[in-house]
C-alpha positions in Angstrom: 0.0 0.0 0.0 2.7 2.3 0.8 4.6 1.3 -2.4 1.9 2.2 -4.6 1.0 5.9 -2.9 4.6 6.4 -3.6 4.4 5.6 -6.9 1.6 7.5 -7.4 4.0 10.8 -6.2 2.9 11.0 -2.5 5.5 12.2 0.1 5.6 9.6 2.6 7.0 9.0 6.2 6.7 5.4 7.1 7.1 3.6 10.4 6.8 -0.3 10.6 7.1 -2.4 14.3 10.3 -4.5 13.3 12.9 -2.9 10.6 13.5 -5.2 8.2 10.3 -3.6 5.7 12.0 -0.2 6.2 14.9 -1.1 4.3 13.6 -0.6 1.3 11.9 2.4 1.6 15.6 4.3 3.1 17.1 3.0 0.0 14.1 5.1 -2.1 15.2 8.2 0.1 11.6 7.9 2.5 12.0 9.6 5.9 11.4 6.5 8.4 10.0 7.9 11.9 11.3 6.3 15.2 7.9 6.0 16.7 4.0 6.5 15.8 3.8 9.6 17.2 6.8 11.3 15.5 5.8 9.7 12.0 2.3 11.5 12.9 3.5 14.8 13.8 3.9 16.7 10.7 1.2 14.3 8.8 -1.8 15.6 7.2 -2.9 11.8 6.4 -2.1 8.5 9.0 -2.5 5.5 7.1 -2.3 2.6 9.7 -2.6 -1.5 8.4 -1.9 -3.5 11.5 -2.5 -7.3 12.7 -5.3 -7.3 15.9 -6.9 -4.8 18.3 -4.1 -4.6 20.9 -1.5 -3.4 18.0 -4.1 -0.7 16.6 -4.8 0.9 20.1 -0.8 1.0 20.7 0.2 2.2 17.7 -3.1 4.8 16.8 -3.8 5.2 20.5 -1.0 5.1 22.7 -0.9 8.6 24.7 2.9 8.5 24.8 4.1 7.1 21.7 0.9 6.3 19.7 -0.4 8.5 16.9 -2.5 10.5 19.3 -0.4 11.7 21.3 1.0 14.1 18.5 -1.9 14.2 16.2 -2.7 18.1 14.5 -6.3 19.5 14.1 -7.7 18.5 10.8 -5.3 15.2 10.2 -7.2 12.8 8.8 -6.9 9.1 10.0 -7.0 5.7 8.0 -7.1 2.3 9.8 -7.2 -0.4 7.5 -6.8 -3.5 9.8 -9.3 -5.8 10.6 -10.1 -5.3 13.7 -13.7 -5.0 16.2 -15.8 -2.2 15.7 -16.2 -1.3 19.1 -12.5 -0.4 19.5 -12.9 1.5 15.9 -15.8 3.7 17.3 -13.9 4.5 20.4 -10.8 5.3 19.3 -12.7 7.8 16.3 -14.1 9.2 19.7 -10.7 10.1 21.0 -9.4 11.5 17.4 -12.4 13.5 17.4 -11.4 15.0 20.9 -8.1 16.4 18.9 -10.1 17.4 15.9 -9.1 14.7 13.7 -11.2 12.6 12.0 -10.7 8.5 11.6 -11.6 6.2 9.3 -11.7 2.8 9.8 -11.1 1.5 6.1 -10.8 -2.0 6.1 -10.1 -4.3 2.8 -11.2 -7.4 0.6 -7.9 -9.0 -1.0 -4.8 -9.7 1.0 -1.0 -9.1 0.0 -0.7 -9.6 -3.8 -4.1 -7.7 -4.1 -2.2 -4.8 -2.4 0.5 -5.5 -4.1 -1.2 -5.0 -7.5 -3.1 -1.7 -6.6 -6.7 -3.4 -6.9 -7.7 -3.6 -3.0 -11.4 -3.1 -2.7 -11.5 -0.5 0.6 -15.2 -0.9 3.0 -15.0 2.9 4.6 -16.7 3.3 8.1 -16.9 7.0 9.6 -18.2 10.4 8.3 -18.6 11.4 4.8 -16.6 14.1 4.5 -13.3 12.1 5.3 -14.6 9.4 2.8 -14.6 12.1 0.0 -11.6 13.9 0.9 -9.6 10.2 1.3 -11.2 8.9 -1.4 -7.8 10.4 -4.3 -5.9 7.7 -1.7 -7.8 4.8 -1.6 -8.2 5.0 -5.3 -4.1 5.2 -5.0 -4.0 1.9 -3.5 -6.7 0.4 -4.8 -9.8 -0.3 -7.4 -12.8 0.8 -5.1 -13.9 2.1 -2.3 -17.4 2.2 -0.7 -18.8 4.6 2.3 -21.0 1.9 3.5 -21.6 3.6 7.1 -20.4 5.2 10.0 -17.7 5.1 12.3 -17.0 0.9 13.1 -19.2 0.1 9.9 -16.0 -0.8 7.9 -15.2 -2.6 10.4 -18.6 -4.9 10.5 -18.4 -5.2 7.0 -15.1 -7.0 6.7 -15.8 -9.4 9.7 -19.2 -10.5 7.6 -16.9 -10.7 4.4 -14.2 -13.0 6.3 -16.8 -14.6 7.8 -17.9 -15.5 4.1 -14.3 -16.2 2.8 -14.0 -18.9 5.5 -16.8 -20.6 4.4 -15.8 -20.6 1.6 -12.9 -22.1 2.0 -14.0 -24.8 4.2 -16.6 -25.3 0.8 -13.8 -25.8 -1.0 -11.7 -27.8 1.4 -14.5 -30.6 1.1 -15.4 -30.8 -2.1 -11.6 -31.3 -3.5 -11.5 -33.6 -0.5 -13.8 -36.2 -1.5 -12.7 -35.7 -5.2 -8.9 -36.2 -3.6 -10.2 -39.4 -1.5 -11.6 -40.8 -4.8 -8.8 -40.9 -6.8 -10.3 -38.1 -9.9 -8.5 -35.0 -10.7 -8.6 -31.9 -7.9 -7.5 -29.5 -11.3 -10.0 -30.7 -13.4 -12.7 -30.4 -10.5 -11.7 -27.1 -10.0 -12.1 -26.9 -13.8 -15.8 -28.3 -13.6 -17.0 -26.1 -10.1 -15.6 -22.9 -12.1 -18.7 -23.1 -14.6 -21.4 -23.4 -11.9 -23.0 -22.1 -8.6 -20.2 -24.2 -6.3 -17.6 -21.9 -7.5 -16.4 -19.3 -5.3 -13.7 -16.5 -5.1 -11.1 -19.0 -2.3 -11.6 -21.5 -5.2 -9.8 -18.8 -7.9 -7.9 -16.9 -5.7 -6.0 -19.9 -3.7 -6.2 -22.3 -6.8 -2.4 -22.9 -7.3 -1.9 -23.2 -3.7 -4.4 -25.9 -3.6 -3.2 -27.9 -6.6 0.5 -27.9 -5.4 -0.2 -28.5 -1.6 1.9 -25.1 -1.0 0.6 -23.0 1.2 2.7 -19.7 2.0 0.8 -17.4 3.6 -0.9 -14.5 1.4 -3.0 -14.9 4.8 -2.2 -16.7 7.6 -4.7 -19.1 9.5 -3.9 -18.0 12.5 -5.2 -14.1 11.6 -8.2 -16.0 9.8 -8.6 -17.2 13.7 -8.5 -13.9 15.2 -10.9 -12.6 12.7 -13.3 -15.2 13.2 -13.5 -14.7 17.0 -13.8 -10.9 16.4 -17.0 -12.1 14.4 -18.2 -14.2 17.0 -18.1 -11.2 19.2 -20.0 -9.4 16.9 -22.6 -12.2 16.4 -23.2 -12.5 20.0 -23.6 -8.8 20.7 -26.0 -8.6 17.6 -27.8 -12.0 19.0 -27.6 -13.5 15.9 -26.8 -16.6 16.0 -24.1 -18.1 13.5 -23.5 -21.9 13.5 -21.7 -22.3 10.1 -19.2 -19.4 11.3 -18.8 -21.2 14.8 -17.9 -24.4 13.2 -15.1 -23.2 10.9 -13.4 -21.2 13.3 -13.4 -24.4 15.4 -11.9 -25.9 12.4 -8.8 -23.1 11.7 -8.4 -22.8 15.3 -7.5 -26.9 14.9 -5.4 -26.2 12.1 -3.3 -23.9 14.5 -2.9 -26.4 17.1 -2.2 -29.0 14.4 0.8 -26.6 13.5 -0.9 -24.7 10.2 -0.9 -21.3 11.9 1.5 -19.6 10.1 0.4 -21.4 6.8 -2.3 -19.8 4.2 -6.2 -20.0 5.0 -6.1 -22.9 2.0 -3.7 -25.0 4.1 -7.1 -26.1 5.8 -7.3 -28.3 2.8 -4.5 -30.0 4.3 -6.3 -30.5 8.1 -8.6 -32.6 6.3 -6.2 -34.9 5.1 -4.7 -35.2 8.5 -7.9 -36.0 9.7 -8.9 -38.4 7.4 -5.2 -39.9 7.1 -5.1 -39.7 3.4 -2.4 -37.0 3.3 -5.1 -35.0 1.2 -3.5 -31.0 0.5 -0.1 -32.3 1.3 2.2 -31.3 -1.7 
């Protein structure tokens, strides 16, 4: 994301928890800042992309070194993790207290959709940030959609996930028991792609499947953490969810079985563990 606003011709100064993604962007001449709130300081846009709740309220809410504690009248804030809408619509409170105004901007795709510039952004908080940050997301992406206010990006991207998992587990089955029987997973894949059973995991994670390869474009064990935000969700809604409880059961196994740090379509492979055919293993 930050590759592609500095291709479009945006000044950037980037900060980034461990070093090792920094390099990069000191060899390009970027200022790097020492901290969230010095990279904030002098910013007239924060664009934060971070892995759970805990990391977004350190980072965008720490009083001492987070973005808030520097944060300028008028700055506009951009949180695209996936993370609960409560702490979206509290932390918009506190930005709001400084006269800043935060988005929480979530996205469909995962790193080689960044990568490529077509991200798809869901934008929760108030119109006027939407439209004025609207130039950026179009900088890092294909789309973006206002679809609410603040925390509503946020409850947007849980239901997708909570879609994308099923789908996944969909898929898991269905190459399973055409694995188990001995007939082709490519040319299944070939047959689902004409019809109702196909799906966007079945594209998307199709070479991963067919090889039994699965670095992570997304790692189970976020899939896990996003799942259990959605559970949250569901309960505090009261609406109840069985599909989305039983596959977060099933990539909460997969991290105990040692797929954590694999791709969402390694839960191909917890199935053949299961069934001891080896199914998904490359």
């Amino acid at each position: 994301m930050a590759k592609n606003l500095l291709a479009k011709g945006y000044a950037l100064t980037v900060y980034n928890r461990s070093s090792k993604p920094l390099a990069w962007f000191r060899e390009q001449g970027v200022e790097v800042a020492s901290s969230p709130a010095e990279g904030a300081k002098e910013a007239d846009v924060i664009v934060t992309m971070l892995s759970d709740d805990a990391a977004v309220d350190a980072v965008l809410g720490g009083e001492d070194e987070g973005c808030l504690a520097t944060v300028r009248p008028g700055t506009l804030v951009i949180d695209s993790s996936t993370v609960s809408p409560e702490l979206v619509r509290a932390l918009s409170r506190k930005f709001a207290a400084r006269g800043a105004i935060m988005l929480d901007a979530p996205v469909t795709g995962s790193a080689p959709q960044a990568r490529d510039g077509i991200l798809t952004f869901m934008v929760g908080g108030p119109e006027e940030g939407f439209l004025r940050a609207r130039p950026l997301f179009l900088a890092m992406g294909r789309n973006a959609l206002h679809v609410g206010p603040s925390g509503a990006g946020s409850t947007v991207k849980l239901a997708n996930n909570t879609m994308a998992a099923l789908n996944m587990l969909a898929v898991a089955e269905g190459l399973s028991i055409v694995q188990r029987s001995g007939l082709d997973p490519e040319q299944f894949l070939d047959v689902i792609a004409g019809g109702g059973a196909n799906n966007g995991m079945a594209v998307s994670k199709r070479e991963k499947l067919l090889t039994g390869r699965f670095p992570p474009d997304f790692a189970a064990r976020l899939m896990v953490k996003d799942l259990r935000l959605a559970t949250n969700l569901s309960w505090e809604l009261g609406v109840p969810l069985p599909g989305l409880a039983l596959v977060a059961s099933l990539y909460q196994m997969a991290c105990q079985m040692g797929e954590g740090d694999s791709d969402v379509a390694g839960l191909l492979k917890i199935y053949g563990k299961l069934s001891g055919s080896g199914t998904g293993e490359a």
